[in-house]
Phi, psi and omega in degrees: 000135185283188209231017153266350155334285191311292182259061169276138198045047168291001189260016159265342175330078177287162188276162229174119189288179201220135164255161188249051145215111182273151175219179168305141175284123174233062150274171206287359160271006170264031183253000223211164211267137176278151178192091155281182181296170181270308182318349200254051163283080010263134194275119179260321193227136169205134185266008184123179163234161181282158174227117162321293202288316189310132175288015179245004174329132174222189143175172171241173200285166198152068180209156156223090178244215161303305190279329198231051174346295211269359181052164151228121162334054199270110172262134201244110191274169190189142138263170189251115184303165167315126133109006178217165198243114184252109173251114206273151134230009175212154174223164158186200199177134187257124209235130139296118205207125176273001190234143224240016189245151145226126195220109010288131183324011181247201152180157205268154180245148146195156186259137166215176223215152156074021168294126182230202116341090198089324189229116187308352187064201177224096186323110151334282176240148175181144161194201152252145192222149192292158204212144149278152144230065196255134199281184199251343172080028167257168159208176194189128164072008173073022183245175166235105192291109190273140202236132176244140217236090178268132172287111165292108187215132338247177199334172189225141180240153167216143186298243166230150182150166150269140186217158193236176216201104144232133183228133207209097195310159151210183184179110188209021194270132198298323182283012197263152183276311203318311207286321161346301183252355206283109174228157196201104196242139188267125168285128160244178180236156175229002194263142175229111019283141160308077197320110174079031178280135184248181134086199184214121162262141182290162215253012172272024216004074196256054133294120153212177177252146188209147183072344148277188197005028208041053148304129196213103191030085203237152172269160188292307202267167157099165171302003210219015195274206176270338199253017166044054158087339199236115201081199163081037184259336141236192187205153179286081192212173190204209173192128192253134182184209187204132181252159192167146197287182196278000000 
């Protein structure tokens, strides 16, 4: 898919105030017996799966390649309840891709903490981790959806809070032909209730994107979003771990 699907007109974009205080997300899936995928073992976050059929269906740019130097980010918020301790060892994030490779076996990560509008907050944790790429046996958009699983070691414990999540496929080895062509867009989701949805997110919908076409922590959704109105109001992505009180 070419990649003004995603982005028309961006360089028309206005800017769209935010509120700065998040609460739990209570749509009609934290109403349901929760039940994530199975790779997401033991599961602290999974924001859902995408669904192809929804007409508000999306995803974004969520890469580092040969073609896309400069990356682009897709940041995913999640809380730690009150009164618990998150010891993270895996993060991952389900990508649309015409190419079925990530080269180097790896992708880059990072946790941060204070995030908005305009302002990256501030990182917690962040690297590169050894990686998976398997597809999940959805598609979308004539593509095929990969779900990439980084191990982190070691683990990042985390406090009770909001926090934001990236796991960000590459492909940059100059000799691989695959990395030539090589695009990698994080599937969102939209269907409510949300299928294998865990955990609990603020309800300001405070997703954004950063670093391609000069996005600089832009929120994702609404007309005026990165996903030009349409979908992008959450994303498929998650956190593998062990919860224990504070």
């Amino acid at each position: 898919m070419p990649k003004s699907f995603f982005f028309l007109s961006l360089l028309l974009c206005t800017l769209i105030l935010w509120s700065s205080l998040p609460a739990a997300s209570q749509d009609a899936s934290q109403n349901t017996l929760p039940k994530p995928p199975a790779y997401c073992h033991p599961c602290l976050f999974y924001g859902g799966d995408f669904d192809p059929h929804n007409t508000d269906a999306n995803a974004l740019a969520n890469e580092l390649t040969t073609s896309v130097v400069s990356g682009a980010r897709v940041f995913v918020p999640f809380i730690v309840p009150a009164g618990k301790t998150w010891t993270v060892t895996a993060l991952f994030s389900n990508n649309l891709s015409y190419v079925n490779v990530i080269d180097p076996q790896e992708g880059l990560w990072s946790i941060s903490k204070g995030m908005s509008q305009g302002n990256g907050g501030t990182i917690i944790a962040d690297g590169a981790a050894p990686a998976t790429y398997v597809a999940t046996g959805r598609h979308g958009f004539g593509q095929t959806e990969y779900t990439l699983m980084l191990t982190i070691d070691p683990p990042v414990k985390l406090k009770a809070g909001l926090y934001w999540m990236t796991a960000i496929p590459e492909c940059k080895n100059p000799i691989d032909r695959a990395c030539a062509s090589a695009s990698y867009y994080m599937s969102d989701v939209e269907d409510i209730p949300r299928k294998h949805f865990l955990g609990r997110e603020p309800n300001d919908r405070s997703w954004y994107l950063s670093g391609e076409f000069g996005y600089f922590y832009y929120p994702t959704w609404g007309t005026n979003g990165a996903c030009q109105g349409t979908g992008c109001d959450r994303f498929s992505a998650g956190a593998v771990g062990t919860e224990s009180p504070e």
